[in-house]
Residue, then its C-alpha position, 0 to 999 in steps of 0.5 A: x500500500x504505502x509504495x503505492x501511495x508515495x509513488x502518486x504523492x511524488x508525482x503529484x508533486x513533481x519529485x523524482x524517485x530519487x527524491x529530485x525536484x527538476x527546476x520546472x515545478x508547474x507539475x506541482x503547482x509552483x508551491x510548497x505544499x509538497x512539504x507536508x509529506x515530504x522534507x527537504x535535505x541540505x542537498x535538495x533531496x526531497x524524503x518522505x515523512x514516512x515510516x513503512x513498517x512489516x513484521x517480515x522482510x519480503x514487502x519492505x524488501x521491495x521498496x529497498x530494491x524497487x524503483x523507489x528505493x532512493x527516496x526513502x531513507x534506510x531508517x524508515x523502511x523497518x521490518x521485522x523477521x516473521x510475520x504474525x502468521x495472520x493472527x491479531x494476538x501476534x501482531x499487537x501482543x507478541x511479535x508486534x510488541x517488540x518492534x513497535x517502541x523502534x517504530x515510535x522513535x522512528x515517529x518521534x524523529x519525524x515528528x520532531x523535525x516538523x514545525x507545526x504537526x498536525x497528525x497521522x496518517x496510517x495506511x493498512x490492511x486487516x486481512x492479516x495479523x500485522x496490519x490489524x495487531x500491529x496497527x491497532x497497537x500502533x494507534x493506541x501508542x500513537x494516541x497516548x504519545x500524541x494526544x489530540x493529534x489527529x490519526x487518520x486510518x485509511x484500512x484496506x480490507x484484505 
């Protein structure tokens, strides 16, 4: 889902998958207002204010290797090493217990380098254990450490 989502929120935007903007901006309006999803390095890279989390490799992987492997960096593309075998109870209590507090410091570095958050946005799907364990445990999480912040869920039912 979310390689999906940021390959049409880089066109939307004019960024390249290498995370370059061309000079020419009229494909995204002339404005900045690609900088609510994206953040701009000293060297004009633009990088997704993302982190991309699975509790096995194989997905994550993809994004590593796949076209747009340049735009995200290293540190927000987390996996894990088996999935939740399509059990909730797994995904938020067992497997998904113990990579979520790397997730958050993830979040948080994010969260961090922005000058006025305003809230979440997170992609799953429920057909298995990870979007569903997982992500529930991720919200719960990000609502005590973020409060009022708003959380929007966009759910894929899988």
């Amino acid at each position: 889902i979310g390689n999906a989502c940021w390959e049409l929120f880089c066109l939307e935007h004019g960024i390249q998958p290498d995370g370059q903007m061309p000079s020419d901006k009229t494909i995204g309006g002339g404005d900045d207002a690609f900088n609510t999803f994206f953040s701009e390095t000293g060297a004009g890279k633009h990088v997704p204010r993302c982190v991309m989390v699975d509790l096995e490799p194989t997905v994550v992987d993809e994004v590593r290797t796949g076209t747009y492997r340049q735009l995200f960096h290293p540190e927000q593309l987390i996996s894990g090493k088996e999935d939740a075998a399509n059990n909730f109870a797994r995904g938020h209590y067992t497997i998904g217990k113990e990579i979520v507090d790397l997730v958050l410091d993830r979040i948080r570095k994010l969260a961090d380098n922005c000058t006025g958050l305003q809230g979440f946005m997170v992609y799953n799907a429920v057909g298995g254990g990870t979007g569903s364990g997982l992500g529930c445990l991720m919200l719960e999480r990000l609502s005590v450490d973020y409060g009022k912040k708003s959380k929007l869920s966009f759910t894929v039912w899988a």
